[in-house]
N, C-alpha and C positions, 0 to 999 in steps of 0.2 A: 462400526460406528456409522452411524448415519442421520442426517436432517431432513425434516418435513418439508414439504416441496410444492411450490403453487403452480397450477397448472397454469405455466408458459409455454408457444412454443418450442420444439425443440432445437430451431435453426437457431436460436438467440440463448444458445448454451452457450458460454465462451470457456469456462473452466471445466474440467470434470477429473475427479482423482478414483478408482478404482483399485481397492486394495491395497492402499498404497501403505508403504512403511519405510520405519528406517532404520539402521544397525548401527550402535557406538562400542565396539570392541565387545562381537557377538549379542551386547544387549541387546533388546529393543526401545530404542524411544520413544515409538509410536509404531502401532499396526494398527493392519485393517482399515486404514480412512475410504470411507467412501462419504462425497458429497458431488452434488454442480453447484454453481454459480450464473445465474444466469443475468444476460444486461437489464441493467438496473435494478441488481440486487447487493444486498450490502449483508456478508459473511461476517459472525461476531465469532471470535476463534479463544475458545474458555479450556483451562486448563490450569492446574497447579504447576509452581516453579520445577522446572526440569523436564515437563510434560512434552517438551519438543515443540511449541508454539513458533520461534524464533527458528528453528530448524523445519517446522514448514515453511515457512515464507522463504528463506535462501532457497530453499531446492523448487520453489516454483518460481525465482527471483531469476533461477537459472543458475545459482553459486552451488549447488551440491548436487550430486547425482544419487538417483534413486535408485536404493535398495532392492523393494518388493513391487508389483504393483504396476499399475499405468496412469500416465498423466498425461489428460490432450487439451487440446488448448483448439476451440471452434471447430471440434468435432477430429482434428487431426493430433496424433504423436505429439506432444507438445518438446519445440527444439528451438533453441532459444535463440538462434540466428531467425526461428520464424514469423519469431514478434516482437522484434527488438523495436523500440520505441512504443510496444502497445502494452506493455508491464513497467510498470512505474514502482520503483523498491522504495521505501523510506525507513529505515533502521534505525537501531541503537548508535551505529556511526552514520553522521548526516552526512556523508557524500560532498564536504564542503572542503575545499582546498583553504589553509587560514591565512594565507598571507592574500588572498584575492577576496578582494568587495564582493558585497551580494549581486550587484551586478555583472562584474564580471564571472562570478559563478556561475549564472543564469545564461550568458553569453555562452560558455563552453557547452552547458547544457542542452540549448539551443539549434548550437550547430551542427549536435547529435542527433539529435531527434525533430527540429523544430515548434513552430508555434503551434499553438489554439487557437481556431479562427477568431478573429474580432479580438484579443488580444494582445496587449503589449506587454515588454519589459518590466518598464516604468510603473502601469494601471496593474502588475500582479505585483511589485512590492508594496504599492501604497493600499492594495487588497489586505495584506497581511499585516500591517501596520511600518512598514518599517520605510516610510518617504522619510527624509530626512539622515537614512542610514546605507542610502543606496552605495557610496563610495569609500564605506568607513573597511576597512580589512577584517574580514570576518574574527581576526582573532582578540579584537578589542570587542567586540560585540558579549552582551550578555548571555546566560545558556539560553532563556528561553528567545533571544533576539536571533541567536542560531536557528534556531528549530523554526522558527518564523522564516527565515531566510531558505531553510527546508521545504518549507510549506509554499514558499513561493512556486513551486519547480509544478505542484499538483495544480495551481492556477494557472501556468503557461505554457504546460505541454499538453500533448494531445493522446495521451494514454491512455487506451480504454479499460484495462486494470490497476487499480490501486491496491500495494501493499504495502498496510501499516505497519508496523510492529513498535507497539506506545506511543504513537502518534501524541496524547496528552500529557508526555512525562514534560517536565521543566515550562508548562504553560501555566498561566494565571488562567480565571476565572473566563477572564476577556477571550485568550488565546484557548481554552476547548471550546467557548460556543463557534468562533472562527472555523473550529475543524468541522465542529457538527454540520455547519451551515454550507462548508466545502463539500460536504461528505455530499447533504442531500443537493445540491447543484447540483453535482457528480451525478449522481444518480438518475437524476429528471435529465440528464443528455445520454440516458440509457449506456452509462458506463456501468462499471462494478466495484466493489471495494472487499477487501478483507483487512479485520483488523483484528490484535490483539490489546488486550488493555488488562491490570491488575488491576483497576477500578471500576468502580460502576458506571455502564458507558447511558447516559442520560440524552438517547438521539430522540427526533420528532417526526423523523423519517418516514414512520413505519417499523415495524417487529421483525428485527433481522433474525438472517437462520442463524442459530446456533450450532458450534461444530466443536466439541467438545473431546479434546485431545486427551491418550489412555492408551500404555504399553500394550 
């Protein structure tokens, strides 16, 4: 498997999977991926349910170890002590403690990894809509107020990879053009993105590569 590729340099490759695969009790999930990623490009990651979409993102997320294959990450071994804070995960679980407000979520967040230059706390939750809910405990919050409160994390950290995985699920109309509109920021400060989506992903970006997952 593989995707068409524009001619960037190649010192601004930050992703690269060769052969990669992966095993669930001798199956295969996926073989063969080969793709780059390079900054400022934005990966659309298509496959049918079971296809192993969500089982790439962990094992590039650093949560799984790989099968077959190699994965580097700016041209080295990719090891996940060696870009911690530059791989940004957002999953099916949002990473959110419920009994802590969105800002003390972002707070713990924070102290991990730190800021975005010229960013605040405060100026990424009212980004995302959610001023007025900064102190409320995430577990009264509505789903898609959660996933907002998620999405804050992509506007105040400073990770030069994003991983989605249904980044659009539990948002209104309002909340996917917010991602789209994060996405292409993202992108014009020559970061990178990968995402999955069971929907039709309607970006204005530019024509992302497609990476099309298959046993």
């Amino acid at each position: 498997m593989s995707a068409a590729l524009t001619a960037v340099p190649d010192h601004v490759i930050l992703l690269e999977t060769r052969a990669l695969g992966f095993y669930r009790q001798d199956e295969p999930v996926f073989a063969s991926l080969n793709f780059r990623l390079r900054a400022g490009e934005l990966g659309l990651i298509e496959g049918d349910n079971g296809s192993g979409k969500t089982t790439l993102m962990r094992i590039l997320a650093g949560l799984l170890h790989v099968d077959e294959g190699e994965l580097y990450w700016r041209g080295q071994p990719l090891q996940r002590e060696h870009c911690l804070g530059e791989v940004l995960f957002l999953g099916h679980q949002l990473g959110l403690k419920a009994d802590l407000s969105p800002s003390e979520n972002l707070q713990v967040a924070v102290g991990l990894h730190g800021y975005r230059a010229q960013t605040t706390l405060s100026a990424a939750l009212a980004e995302v809509g959610l001023s007025g809910y900064e102190d409320e405990p995430v577990r009264r919050l509505s789903a898609g107020q959660k996933k907002r409160a998620a999405l804050a994390r992509l506007v105040l950290l400073p990770a030069k990879l994003w991983l989605l995985d249904e980044p659009y699920a539990n948002l209104d109309r309002t909340g996917i053009a917010l991602v789209n509109r994060l996405l292409e920021e993202h992108l014009a400060r020559d970061g990178a993105a990968l995402v999955t989506s069971h929907g039709t992903v309607s970006f204005h970006g530019g024509e992302p590569q497609r990476i099309r997952m298959h046993a």
